[in-house]
C-alpha angles and dihedrals in degrees: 000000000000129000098221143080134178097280088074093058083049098108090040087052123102109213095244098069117101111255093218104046094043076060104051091049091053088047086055107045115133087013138106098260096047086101091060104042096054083048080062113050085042085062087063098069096041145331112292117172097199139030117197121184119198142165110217142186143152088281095059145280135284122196116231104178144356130188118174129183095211103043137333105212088060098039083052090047091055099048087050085055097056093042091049096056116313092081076074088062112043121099100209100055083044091063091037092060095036091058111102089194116103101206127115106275120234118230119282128186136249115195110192089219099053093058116107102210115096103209087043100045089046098048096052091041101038110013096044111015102243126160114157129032117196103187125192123176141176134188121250128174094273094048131275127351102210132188128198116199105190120199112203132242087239092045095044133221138309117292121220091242091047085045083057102046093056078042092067100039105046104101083065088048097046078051103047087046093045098057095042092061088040092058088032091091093249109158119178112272123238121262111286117263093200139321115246133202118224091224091050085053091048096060085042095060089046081050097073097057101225094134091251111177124227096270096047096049084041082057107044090037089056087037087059096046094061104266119141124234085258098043098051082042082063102038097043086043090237131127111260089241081062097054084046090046082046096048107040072057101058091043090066096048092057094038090234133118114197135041086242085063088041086050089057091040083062101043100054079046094054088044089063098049106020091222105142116044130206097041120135115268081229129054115244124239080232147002131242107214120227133163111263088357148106114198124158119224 
């Protein structure tokens, strides 16, 4: 339990921000419903359709809540995009890492269509819906503690006043975002070993000629990358008790039983055809997930 309430944030808070739900997201920071709360009181400065919650640095980029008003599977499905390869691409999160200052960040803007990246530009425009970014961000000890409010095609985008009111604000709301990465139990990940490409995984997988279907070499590729059960469920758009069916599948057809076995598997087949660079000569005990890395612990 934390010692803090709102009362602590009271000389941080614009007047303009609703009392009850500042204290319900400081009941709730380091816990499950922190996403949710913060989507919230961000409501009460003006309409915002999606909260995502990140920690970021120059390795790469983990989700650590989401909260939506218009549909969670898709909203999580989104985040575990844009932890899986489109934080690469986005301009805002770029300058953010890149500052040497240490300072709170106020919030810049990320307009879908002014992404360059193809991929990245048609799956939050078209894929998702998306039309207007708002990103605020804060240091804390493991990197950058990063939050996404989405505004909706069918909601439209960002006002100037509502621009001014997070404006305002956002120095509460760095502070509320920080903390809660901080007591998230985030810790820094270890150097990369190597990035891998899903599709480079895959062929790896068939490449073992245990007759794995498309599903279970989807899973076990994702499984490898870092994803978590839940993150490859929303990515793959399948319930987690099927990742865990597909898996326990794949498993069996390889006569393994853990991803520390299927690692191995990969690296004596790598060994064979030398088609994925920068892996450990020798198998790890376990594997430390990552999004769009393999890194023994």
């Amino acid at each position: 339990m934390l010692a803090i309430t709102a009362a602590n944030w009271a000389v941080a808070t614009p007047h303009r921000i609703g009392d009850t739900a500042l204290e319900r997201a400081v009941e709730n920071i380091g816990g499950g419903g922190f996403a949710t709360a913060i989507l919230n009181l961000a409501n009460t400065l003006a309409a915002v359709d999606q909260a995502a919650l990140f920690v970021a640095d120059r390795q790469g980029v983990r989700g650590i809540g989401v909260a939506s008003e218009q549909g969670e599977a898709q909203a999580h499905k989104a985040a575990a995009c844009y932890a899986a390869g489109h934080w690469r691409h986005d301009p805002t999160l770029q300058r953010l890492i890149s500052d040497s200052r240490k300072t709170c960040s106020r919030p810049l803007r990320l307009r879908p269509d002014e992404i360059r990246h193809a991929g990245f530009r048609r799956d939050w425009m078209e894929r998702f819906q998306i039309c207007d970014v708002l990103v605020l961000a804060a240091p804390f000890a493991a990197g950058l503690a990063v939050l996404h409010l989405h505004r909706h095609r069918n909601t439209g985008r960002f006002t100037s006043s509502a621009i001014a009111g997070f404006a305002a604000s956002h120095r509460l709301l760095a502070g509320l975002i920080s903390m809660h990465a901080r007591f998230s139990n985030i810790a820094p990940d270890p150097a990369p070993a190597g990035r891998l490409d899903l599709a480079e995984i895959e062929m790896l997988l068939q490449g073992l000629g245990a007759g794995l279907t498309g599903r279970e070499c989807a899973v076990l590729a994702r499984l490898v990358s870092g994803l978590t059960t839940e993150g490859c469920a929303l990515d793959l758009g399948l319930k987690p008790s099927s990742v865990a069916t597909y898996r326990r599948r794949g498993y069996g057809r390889l006569n393994i039983s853990s991803q520390a076995e299927l690692f191995a598997l990969l690296l004596a087949r790598r060994s064979r055809c030398h088609l994925i660079s920068g892996l450990s000569a020798e198998p790890p005990e376990g594997i430390v997930a990552r999004t769009g890395q393999l890194e023994p612990t």
